[in-house]
N, C-alpha and C positions, 0 to 999 in steps of 0.2 A: 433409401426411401426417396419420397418426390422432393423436390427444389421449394415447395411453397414454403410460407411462414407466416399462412394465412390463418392458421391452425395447430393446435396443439396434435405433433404428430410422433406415433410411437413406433418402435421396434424389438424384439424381445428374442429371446431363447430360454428353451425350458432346461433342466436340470436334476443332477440326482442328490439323494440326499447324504451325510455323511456322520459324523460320529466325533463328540466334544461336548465339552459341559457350555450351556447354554442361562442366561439369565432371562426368566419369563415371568410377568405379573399374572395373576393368578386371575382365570378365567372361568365363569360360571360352565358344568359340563354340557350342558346341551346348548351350549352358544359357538359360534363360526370362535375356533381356537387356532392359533398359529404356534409351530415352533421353528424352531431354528438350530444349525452347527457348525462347527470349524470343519471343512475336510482340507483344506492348507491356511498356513498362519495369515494367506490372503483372500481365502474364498471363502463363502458363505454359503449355505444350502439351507432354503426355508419350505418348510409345508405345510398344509393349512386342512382342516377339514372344517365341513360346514352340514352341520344334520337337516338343515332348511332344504328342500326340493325344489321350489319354486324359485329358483335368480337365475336370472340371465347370465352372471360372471362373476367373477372375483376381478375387484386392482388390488395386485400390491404397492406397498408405498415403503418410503424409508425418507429419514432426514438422519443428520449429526447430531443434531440439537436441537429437540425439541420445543425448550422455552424459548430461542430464539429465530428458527425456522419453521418453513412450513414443512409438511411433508411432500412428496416426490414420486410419480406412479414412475415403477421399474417396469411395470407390465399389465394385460389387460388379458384376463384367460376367463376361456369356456369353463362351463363346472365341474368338465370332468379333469381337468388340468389343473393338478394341487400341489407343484412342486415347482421349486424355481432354483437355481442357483448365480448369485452374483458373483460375480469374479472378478481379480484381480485389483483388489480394495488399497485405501492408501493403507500403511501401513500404524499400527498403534493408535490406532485411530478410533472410537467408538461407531457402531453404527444401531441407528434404535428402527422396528419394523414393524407393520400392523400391516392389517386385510381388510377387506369392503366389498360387500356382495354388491351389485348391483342389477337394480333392476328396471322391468319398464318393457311395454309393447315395442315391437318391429312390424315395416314396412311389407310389403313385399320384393322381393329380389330382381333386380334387372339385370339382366348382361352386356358387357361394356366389351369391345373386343376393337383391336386397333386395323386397318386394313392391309388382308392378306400377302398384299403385296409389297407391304413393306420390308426389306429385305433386313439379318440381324446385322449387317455391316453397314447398310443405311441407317437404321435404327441408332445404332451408339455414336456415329459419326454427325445424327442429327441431335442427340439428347446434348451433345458436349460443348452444342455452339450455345451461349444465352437467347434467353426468351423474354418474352414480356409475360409477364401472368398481372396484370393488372385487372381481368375481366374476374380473376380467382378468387378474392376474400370474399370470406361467410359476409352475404346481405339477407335483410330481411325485404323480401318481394311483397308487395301489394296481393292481397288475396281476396277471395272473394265473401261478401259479406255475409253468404249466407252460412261462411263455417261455423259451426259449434264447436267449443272445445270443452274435451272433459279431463276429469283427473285422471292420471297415469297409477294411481296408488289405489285403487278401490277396485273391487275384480267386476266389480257393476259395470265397470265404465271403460274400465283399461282399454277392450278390444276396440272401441268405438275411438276410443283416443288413439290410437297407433298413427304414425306416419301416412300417408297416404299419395297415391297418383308418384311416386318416386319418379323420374325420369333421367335421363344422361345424357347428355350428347356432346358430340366429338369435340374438341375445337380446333378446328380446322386450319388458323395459325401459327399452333404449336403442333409436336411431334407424338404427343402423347398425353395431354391434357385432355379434362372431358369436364363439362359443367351438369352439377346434379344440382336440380329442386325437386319440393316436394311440397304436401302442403301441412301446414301443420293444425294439427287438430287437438292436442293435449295443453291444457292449462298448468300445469304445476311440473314441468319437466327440471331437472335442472343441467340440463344442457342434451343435445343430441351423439350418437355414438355413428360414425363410419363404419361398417363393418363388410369383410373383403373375405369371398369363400376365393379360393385359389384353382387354377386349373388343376383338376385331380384329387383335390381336397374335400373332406366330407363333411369338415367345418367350416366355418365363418369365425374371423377373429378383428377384433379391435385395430383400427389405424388410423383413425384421426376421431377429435373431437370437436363441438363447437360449442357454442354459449346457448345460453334458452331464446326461442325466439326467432335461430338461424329457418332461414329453407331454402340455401341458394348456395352452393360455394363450389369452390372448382379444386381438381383432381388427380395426378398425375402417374401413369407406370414408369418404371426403371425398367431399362435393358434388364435381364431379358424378357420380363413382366409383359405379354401383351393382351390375355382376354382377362377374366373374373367377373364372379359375380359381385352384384352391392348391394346392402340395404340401409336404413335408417332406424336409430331405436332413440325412439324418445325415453330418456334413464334420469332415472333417480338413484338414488346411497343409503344402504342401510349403514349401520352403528358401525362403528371398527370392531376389533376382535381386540384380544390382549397385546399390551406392547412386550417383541422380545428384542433384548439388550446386548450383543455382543463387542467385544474391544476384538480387533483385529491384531497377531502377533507384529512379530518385526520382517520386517523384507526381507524375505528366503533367497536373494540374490545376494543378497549382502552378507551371508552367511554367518554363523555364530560371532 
């Protein structure tokens, strides 16, 4: 992923499911359910179904220890993506998991693409010198007075609330940075979602976050990352789902 740390930034892989006794709190049936299994004494395979039609996503989350930690997004998936597997856990270890649809209007899409002439051996050769990204953290820009904003929760108002005016542009003292505003127009958001369709890709997926309030922050591709589309989605969090409970075996390296 990019260099910034301007922003909560994620990265993920999906996974299959697998076969083991599971510890799970009992969930109402027509409510967003998750389960979970051992497929080695260090992997986990969780999957979640949700009968609601209308979210934008699911996060999974996980902590150790719930009385004393928070929980922890492992990933940020489309609706139709309902399986994940975490790997390579500490060993004997407890890990406790829950789900969160979320939801909330999006912008419209822009395309971001780096220039053509930049070569893939100039490209890594320039990602690998340091930069400045001081131009990059989420600000909130000055807008204009005459926005109205509405709630993100009400289907009255949601489209009217959506992100709007999106924009990109290059920054042309780094290699592959690009600064995105927008303006914001929903009242009751609780934070904004980055969301990145990929060349070739049919979806748009979760990769960065900001707080409520952001409409400015800056962006970066990895070798060998150079166009995609972007958008904005002002989100809010439904309920969690049930919490499932698993103890991780002992280190398979370490053998009996």
């Amino acid at each position: 992923m990019m260099r910034l740390c301007s922003c909560v930034l994620l990265m993920f892989v999906g996974g299959l499911s697998g076969c083991s006794r599971s510890v799970t709190e009992p969930a109402a049936p027509e409510t967003l359910r998750l389960s979970a299994s051992m497929i080695s004494p260090v992997d986990i395979a969780l999957e979640w179904h949700d009968p609601a039609t209308d979210v934008a996503g699911h996060v999974l989350e996980y902590t150790n220890d719930p009385d004393k930690e928070g929980y922890v997004p492992l990933g940020f998936f489309p609706p139709n993506h309902t399986r994940f597997v975490h790997p390579r856990l500490i060993p004997e270890t407890k890990f406790y998991y829950r789900v969160r649809a979320y939801y909330g209007p999006v912008s419209n899409s822009v395309e971001v693409s780096l220039p053509k002439e930049l070569t893939a051996e100039a490209y890594a050769a320039a990602y690998a010198l340091p930069e400045d990204y001081q131009w990059a953290p989420p600000a909130t820009l000055p807008e204009s007075s005459n926005v109205t904003k509405r709630s993100i929760r009400s289907t009255t108002t949601a489209v009217e609330a959506a992100p709007s005016n999106l924009k990109a542009e290059l920054a042309t003292h780094t290699v592959s940075g690009f600064k995105l505003t927008w303006t914001d127009r929903s009242s009751d958001e609780q934070g904004f979602f980055l969301e990145w369709q990929r060349e070739g890709s049919s979806e748009f997926f979760v990769c960065a976050l900001v707080e409520p309030d952001i409409n400015s922050f800056g962006w970066a591709f990895e070798p060998p990352e150079k166009t995609g589309s972007f958008r904005i989605r002002a989100s809010y969090y439904g309920e969690p789902s049930n919490v499932v409970t698993l103890l991780t075996g002992k280190d398979p390296e370490l053998g009996e």
